[in-house]
N, C-alpha and C positions, 0 to 999 in steps of 0.2 A: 423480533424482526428477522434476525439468520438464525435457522439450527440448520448445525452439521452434528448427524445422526448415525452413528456408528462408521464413519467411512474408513475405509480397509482400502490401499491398490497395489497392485502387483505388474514389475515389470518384467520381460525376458530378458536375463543377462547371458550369454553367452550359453544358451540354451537352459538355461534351469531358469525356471520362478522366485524370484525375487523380492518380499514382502515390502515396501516404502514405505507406507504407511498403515497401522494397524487400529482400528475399530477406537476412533475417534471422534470422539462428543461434544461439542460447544455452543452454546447461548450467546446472540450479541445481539442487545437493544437497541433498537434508535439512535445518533448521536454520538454513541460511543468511540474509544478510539482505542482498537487491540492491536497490541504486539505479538506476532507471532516468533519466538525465539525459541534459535537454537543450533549446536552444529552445526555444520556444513556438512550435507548429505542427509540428513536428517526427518526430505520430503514436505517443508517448508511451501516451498516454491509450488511442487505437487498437490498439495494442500488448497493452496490458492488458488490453482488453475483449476481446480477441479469445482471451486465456488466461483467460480469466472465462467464457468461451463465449457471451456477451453478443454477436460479432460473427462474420462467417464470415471466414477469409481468403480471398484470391484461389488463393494458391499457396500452396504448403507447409503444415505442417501443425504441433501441438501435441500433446505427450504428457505425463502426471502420472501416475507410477507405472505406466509400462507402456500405458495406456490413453489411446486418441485422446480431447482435448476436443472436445466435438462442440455442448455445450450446456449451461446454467448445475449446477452441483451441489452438494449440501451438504460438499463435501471441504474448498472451499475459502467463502471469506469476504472479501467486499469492504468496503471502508471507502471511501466517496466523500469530496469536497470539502465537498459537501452534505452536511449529517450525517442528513436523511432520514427523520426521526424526526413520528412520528404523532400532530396537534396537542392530538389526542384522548383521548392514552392520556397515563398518565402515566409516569414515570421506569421505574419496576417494569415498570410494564405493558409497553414498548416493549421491553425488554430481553426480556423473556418471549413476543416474540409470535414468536420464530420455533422457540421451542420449543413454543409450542401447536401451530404447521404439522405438527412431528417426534411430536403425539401422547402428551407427556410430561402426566403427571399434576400437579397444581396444586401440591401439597407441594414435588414435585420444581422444578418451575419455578421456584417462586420461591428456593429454596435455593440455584441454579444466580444466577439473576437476584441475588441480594443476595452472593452471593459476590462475582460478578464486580464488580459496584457498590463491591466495598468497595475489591477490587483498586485500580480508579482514584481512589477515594475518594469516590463518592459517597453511601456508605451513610446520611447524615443528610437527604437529597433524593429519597428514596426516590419519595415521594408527590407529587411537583412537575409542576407539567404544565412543556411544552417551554419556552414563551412567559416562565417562571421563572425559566428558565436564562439564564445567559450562553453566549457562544459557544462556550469552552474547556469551560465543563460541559456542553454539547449535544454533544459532541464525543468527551466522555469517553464521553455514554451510547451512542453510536455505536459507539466500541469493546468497551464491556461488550457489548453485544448482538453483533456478531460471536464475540468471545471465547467468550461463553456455546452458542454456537452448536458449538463441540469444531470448529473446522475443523483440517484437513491444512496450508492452508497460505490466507495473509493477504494479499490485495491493496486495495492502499494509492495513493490516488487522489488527488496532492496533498493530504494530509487537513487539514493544517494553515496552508497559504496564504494562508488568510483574516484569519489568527490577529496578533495584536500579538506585537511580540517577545518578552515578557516569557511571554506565555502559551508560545506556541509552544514557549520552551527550555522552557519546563516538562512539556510535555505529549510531547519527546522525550524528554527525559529518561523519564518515566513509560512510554512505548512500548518504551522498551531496558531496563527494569525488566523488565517484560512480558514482552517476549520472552524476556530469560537465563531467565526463570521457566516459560514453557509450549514453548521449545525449537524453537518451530515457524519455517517457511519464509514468509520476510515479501519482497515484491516490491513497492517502494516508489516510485510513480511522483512525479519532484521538477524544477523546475528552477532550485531551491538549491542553488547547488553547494555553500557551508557545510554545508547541511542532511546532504547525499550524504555528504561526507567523516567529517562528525558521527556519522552513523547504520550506514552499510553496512559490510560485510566486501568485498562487491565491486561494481563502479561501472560500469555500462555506458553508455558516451558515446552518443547516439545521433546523426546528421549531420543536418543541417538537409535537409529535405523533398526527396525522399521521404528516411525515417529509414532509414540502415544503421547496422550496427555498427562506430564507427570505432574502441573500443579498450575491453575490459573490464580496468578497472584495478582489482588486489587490493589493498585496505586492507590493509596491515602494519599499520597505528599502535597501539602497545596502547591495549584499554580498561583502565577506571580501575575502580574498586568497583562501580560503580554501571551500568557497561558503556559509558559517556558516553568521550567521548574528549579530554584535555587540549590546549587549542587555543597549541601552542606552535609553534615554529621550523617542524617537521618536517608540522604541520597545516597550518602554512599555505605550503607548498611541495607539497604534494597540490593545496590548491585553487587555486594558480596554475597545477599541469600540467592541472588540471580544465577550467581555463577556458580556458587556450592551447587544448584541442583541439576546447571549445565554439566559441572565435572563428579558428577558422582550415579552417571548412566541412570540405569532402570533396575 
């Protein structure tokens, strides 16, 4: 469903060329759900944007069903770190503005917008401007409004980083709800590795600057009811192989 096909990019730093990411290869089927881990600085973030069509690469190239990304699309749907949300509008409103873009009817919109609100839970907040919210609820309505938005497939921008711990597990939790529930193809940029081992089916290490692929490891660990994963023995011997091949470069 995605290949990323040798992508290479190169920024200017303070006049010289700067390699960020180097000829980097990935497969992700339908449904799935990837951790992109690694460093800080590491071209992570770069990575994504550039499967967002947000950035061009140097080399190589990106493909989603067949079709080169060339340029941002309504298939897929970003969730930033920033949740982005317009100081102006309020809860409803925010969620709904990128289906006024798509030309839906007002009925519609908000049927679609108070759905998804309920999903994450905010259907009593409907009416709340941003500044109301806490961060964990700015965050949700950043996901309604993607979700509502019917993408193909989800990219995920450090989303929850910012977040307290207490929130954070809650708000994975709630994200792996989500997902067993609309099925869809989530590319989860993190550099938790708990977070990674927590969330994904498969885990792609990425090597400290320029980023290559130093090992896309598949989650075996069952999930639980809730698609969360039981942090026992076996969890946490992933996240020491996680981090052995965070700290032992290229």
């Amino acid at each position: 469903m995605l290949q990323i096909w040798e992508v290479s990019k190169d920024y200017q730093l303070k006049g010289r060329k700067v390699r960020i990411l180097d000829d980097v290869s990935l497969k992700v089927e339908d449904g799935r759900f990837l951790a992109i881990l690694g460093a800080s600085g590491c071209g992570k973030t770069t990575l994504l944007r550039i499967v967002a069509g947000l950035e061009e690469a140097n080399e190589g190239k990106v493909f989603f069903r067949g079709e080169e990304i060339t340029k941002p699309s309504a298939q897929w749907g970003m969730v930033f770190q920033d949740h982005a949300l317009f100081p102006w509008r309020n809860v409803q409103e925010n969620v709904e503005l990128g289906l006024e873009i798509k030309g839906l009817k007002k009925t519609e919109r908000r049927e679609l917008a108070v759905k998804y609100l309920t999903l994450v839970g905010l259907s009593d907040h409907l009416t709340k401007l941003p500044n109301e919210l806490s961060g964990g609820m700015k965050h949700r309505v950043a996901l309604a409004r993607t979700l509502a938005s019917n993408p193909s497939m989800f990219l995920m921008d450090e989303p929850f980083a910012a977040l307290d711990t207490q929130t954070k597990k809650e708000l994975q939790r709630e994200l792996l709800q989500i997902w067993s529930i609309e099925k869809k193809m989530v590319l989860f940029v993190t550099h938790d590795v708990e977070e990674a081992a927590f969330l994904a089916d498969m885990i792609c290490v990425l090597s400290s600057c320029p980023g290559r692929v130093k090992e896309v490891v598949v989650n075996h660990l069952p999930r639980n009811e809730d698609c969360s994963r039981s942090k026992g023995k076996e969890f946490y011997e992933l996240k020491e192989r996680l981090l052995s091949l965070i700290d032992k470069g290229w």
